[in-house]
VEXLUMTOR-894639 format. One record per residue (C-alpha): chain; residue in three letters; residue number from 1; x, y, z. Coordinates in steps of 0.05 Angstrom, whole numbers, padded with zeros to 5 digits, always signed. Layout:
# VEXLUMTOR-894639
A ala NUM X Y Z .
...
//
This chain:
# VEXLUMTOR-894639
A unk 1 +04121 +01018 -00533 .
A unk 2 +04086 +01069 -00485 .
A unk 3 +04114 +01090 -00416 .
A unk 4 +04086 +01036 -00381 .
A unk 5 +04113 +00976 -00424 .
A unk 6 +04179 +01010 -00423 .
A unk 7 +04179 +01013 -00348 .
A unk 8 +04158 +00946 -00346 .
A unk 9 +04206 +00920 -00394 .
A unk 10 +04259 +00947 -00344 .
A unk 11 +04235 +00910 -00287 .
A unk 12 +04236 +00843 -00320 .
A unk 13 +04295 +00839 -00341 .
A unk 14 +04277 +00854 -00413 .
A unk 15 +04310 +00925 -00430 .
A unk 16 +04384 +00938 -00388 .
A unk 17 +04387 +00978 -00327 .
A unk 18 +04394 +01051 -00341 .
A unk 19 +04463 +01069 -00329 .
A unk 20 +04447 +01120 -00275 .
A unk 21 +04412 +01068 -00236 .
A unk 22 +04463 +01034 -00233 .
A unk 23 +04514 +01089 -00218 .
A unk 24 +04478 +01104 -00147 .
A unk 25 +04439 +01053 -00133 .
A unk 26 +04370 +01068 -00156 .
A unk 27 +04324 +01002 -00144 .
A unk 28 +04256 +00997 -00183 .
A unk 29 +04208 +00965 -00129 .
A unk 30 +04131 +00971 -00164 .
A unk 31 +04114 +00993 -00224 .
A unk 32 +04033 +00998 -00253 .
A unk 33 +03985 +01039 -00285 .
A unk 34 +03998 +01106 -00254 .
A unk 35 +04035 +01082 -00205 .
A unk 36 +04125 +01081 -00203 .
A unk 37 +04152 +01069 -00136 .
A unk 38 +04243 +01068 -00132 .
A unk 39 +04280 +01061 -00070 .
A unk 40 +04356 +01076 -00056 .
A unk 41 +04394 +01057 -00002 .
A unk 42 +04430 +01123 +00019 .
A unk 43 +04501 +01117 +00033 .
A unk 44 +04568 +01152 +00052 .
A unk 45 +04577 +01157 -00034 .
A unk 46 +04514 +01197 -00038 .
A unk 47 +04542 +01251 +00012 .
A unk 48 +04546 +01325 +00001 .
A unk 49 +04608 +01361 +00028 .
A unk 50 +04570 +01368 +00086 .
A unk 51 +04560 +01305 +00101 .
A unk 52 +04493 +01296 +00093 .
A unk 53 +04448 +01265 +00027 .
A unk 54 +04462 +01309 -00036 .
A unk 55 +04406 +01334 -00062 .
A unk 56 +04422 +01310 -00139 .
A unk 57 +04404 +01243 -00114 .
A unk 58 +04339 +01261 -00091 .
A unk 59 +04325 +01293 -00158 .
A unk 60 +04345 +01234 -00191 .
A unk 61 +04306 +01182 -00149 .
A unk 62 +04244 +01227 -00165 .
A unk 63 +04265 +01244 -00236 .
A unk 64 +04259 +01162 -00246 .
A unk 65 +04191 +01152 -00205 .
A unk 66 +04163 +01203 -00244 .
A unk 67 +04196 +01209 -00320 .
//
């Protein structure tokens, strides 16, 4: 199985939800030839001491669109 069918395994159903996804949220919302798009609905329980989005989620939401 390349990338590809692996990614689109995911998003039918076929292969389980990574556990990080699931952990904060991460939604898979396209996935094609050159072409992986993930949203996340940013929330209090992604907040830094600061307050604000931490940035381990970010590099997590792009780790997944592009990995």
């Amino acid at each position: 199985m390349n990338g590809l069918e692996a990614m689109q395994a995911l998003a039918s159903g076929k292969a389980p939800e990574p556990p990080i996804a699931k952990l904060i949220g991460l939604e898979m919302v396209e996935v094609a030839k050159g072409r992986a798009v993930f949203g996340l609905e940013a929330s209090r329980k992604h907040a830094n001491p600061m307050g604000t989005l931490h940035g381990g989620v970010l590099c997590d939401l792009g780790d997944a669109a592009m990995g």
